[in-house]
LODREN-240787 format. One record per residue (C-alpha): residue in three letters; residue number from 1; x, y, z. Coordinates in Angstrom, 1 decimal, padded with zeros to 4 digits. Example, Ala and Ser with C-alpha at 12.3 -4.5 7.8 and 13.67 -1.06 7.14 Angstrom:
<sites>
<site res="ala" n="1" xx="012.3" yy="-004.5" zz="007.8"/>
<site res="ser" n="2" xx="013.7" yy="-001.1" zz="007.1"/>
</sites>
This chain:
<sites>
<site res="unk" n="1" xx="-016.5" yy="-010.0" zz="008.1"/>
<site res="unk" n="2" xx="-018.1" yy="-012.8" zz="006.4"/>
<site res="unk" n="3" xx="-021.0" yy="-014.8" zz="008.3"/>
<site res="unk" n="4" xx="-019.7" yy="-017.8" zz="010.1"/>
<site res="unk" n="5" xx="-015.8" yy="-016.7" zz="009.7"/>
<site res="unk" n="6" xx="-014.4" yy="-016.8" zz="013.8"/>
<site res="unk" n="7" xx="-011.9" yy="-013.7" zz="014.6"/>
<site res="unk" n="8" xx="-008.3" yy="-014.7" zz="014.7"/>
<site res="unk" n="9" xx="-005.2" yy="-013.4" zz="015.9"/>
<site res="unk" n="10" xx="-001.7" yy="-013.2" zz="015.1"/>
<site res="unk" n="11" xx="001.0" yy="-012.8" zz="018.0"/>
<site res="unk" n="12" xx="004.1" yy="-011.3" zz="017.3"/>
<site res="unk" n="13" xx="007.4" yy="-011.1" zz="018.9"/>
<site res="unk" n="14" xx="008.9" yy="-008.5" zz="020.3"/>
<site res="unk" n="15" xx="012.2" yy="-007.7" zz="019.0"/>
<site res="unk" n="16" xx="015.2" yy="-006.6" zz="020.6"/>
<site res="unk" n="17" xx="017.2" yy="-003.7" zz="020.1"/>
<site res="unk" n="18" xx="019.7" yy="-003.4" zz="018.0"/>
<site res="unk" n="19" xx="023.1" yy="-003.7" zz="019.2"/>
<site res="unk" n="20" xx="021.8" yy="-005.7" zz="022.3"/>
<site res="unk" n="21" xx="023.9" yy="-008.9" zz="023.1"/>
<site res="unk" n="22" xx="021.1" yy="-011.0" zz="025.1"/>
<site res="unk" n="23" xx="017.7" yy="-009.4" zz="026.5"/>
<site res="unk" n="24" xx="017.3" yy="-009.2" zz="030.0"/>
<site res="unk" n="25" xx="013.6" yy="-009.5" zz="030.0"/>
<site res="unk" n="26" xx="010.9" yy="-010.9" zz="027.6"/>
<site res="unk" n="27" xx="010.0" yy="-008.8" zz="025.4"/>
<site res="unk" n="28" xx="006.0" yy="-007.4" zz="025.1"/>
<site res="unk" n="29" xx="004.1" yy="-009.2" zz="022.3"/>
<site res="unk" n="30" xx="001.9" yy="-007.5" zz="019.8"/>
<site res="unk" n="31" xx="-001.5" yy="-009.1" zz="019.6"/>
<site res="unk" n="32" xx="-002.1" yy="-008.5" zz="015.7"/>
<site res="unk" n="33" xx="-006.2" yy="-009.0" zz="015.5"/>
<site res="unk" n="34" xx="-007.3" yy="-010.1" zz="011.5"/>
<site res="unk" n="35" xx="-010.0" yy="-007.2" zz="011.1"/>
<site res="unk" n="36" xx="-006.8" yy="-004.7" zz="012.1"/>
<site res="unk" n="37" xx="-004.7" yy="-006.7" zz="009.0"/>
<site res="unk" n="38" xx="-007.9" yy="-006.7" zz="006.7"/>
<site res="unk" n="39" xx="-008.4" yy="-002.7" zz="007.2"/>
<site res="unk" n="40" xx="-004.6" yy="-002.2" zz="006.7"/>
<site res="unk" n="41" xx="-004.6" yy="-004.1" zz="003.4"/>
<site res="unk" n="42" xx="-008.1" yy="-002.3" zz="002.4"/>
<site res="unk" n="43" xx="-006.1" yy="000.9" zz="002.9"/>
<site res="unk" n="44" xx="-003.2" yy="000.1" zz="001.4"/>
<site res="unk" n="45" xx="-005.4" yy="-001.3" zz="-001.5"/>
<site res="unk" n="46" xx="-007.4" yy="002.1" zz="-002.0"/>
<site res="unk" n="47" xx="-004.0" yy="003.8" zz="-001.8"/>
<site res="unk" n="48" xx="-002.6" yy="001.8" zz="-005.0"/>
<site res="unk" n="49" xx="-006.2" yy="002.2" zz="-006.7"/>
<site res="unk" n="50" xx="-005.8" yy="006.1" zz="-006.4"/>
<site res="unk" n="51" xx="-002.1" yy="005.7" zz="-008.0"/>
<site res="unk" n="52" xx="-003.0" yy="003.5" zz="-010.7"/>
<site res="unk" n="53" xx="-005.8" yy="006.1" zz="-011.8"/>
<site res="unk" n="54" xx="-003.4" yy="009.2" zz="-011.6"/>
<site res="unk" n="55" xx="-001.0" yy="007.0" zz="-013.7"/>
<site res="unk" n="56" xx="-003.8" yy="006.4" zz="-016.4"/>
<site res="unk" n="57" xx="-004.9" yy="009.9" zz="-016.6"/>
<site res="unk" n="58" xx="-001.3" yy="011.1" zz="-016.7"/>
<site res="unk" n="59" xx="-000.3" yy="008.7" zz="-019.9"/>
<site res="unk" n="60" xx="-003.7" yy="009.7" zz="-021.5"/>
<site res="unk" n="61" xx="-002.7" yy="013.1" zz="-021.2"/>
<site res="unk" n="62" xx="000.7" yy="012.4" zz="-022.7"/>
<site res="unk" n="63" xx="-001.0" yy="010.7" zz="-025.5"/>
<site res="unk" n="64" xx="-003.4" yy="013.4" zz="-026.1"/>
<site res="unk" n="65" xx="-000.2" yy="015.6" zz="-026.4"/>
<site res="unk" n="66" xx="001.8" yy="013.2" zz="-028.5"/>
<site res="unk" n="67" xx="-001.1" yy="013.4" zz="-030.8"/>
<site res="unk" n="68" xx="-001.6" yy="016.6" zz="-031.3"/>
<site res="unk" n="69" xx="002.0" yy="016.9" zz="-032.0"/>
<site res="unk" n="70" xx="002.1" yy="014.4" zz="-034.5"/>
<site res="unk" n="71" xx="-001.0" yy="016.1" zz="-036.1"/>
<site res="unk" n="72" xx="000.3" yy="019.7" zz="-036.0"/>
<site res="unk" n="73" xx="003.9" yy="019.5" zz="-035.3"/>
<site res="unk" n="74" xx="004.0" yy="023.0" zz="-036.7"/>
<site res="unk" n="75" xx="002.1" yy="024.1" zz="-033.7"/>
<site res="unk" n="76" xx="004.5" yy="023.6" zz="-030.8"/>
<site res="unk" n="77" xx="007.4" yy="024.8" zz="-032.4"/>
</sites>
């Protein structure tokens, strides 16, 4: 967390369920802390990063492929 920066939080409502014509009771709210958001995104971030580099490697082994074809198209028939 950065120096000086005060820890927030989000509060969420609680939702119903579905189908429900009024509630009865209040329902619970979530207490969403930033740091818990912030670790989520990082996550979520390193998840993409990880897809994004399979991608690469994937379409630089298709070019590789494509060519060698070109080169020797003699080869992979």
């Amino acid at each position: 967390m950065q120096e000086g920066a005060q820890e927030t939080k989000a509060v969420v409502e609680g939702e119903g369920v579905e189908g429900e014509e009024e509630a009865t009771e209040p329902q619970p709210k979530e207490v969403v802390y930033n740091t818990d958001i912030r670790k989520a995104l990082k996550e979520e971030l390193a998840n993409i990063y990880k897809e994004a580099e399979h991608c690469r490697a994937m379409l630089r082994h298709d070019d590789e492929t494509l060519h060698l074809f070109l080169s020797r198209p003699t080869t992979f028939l």
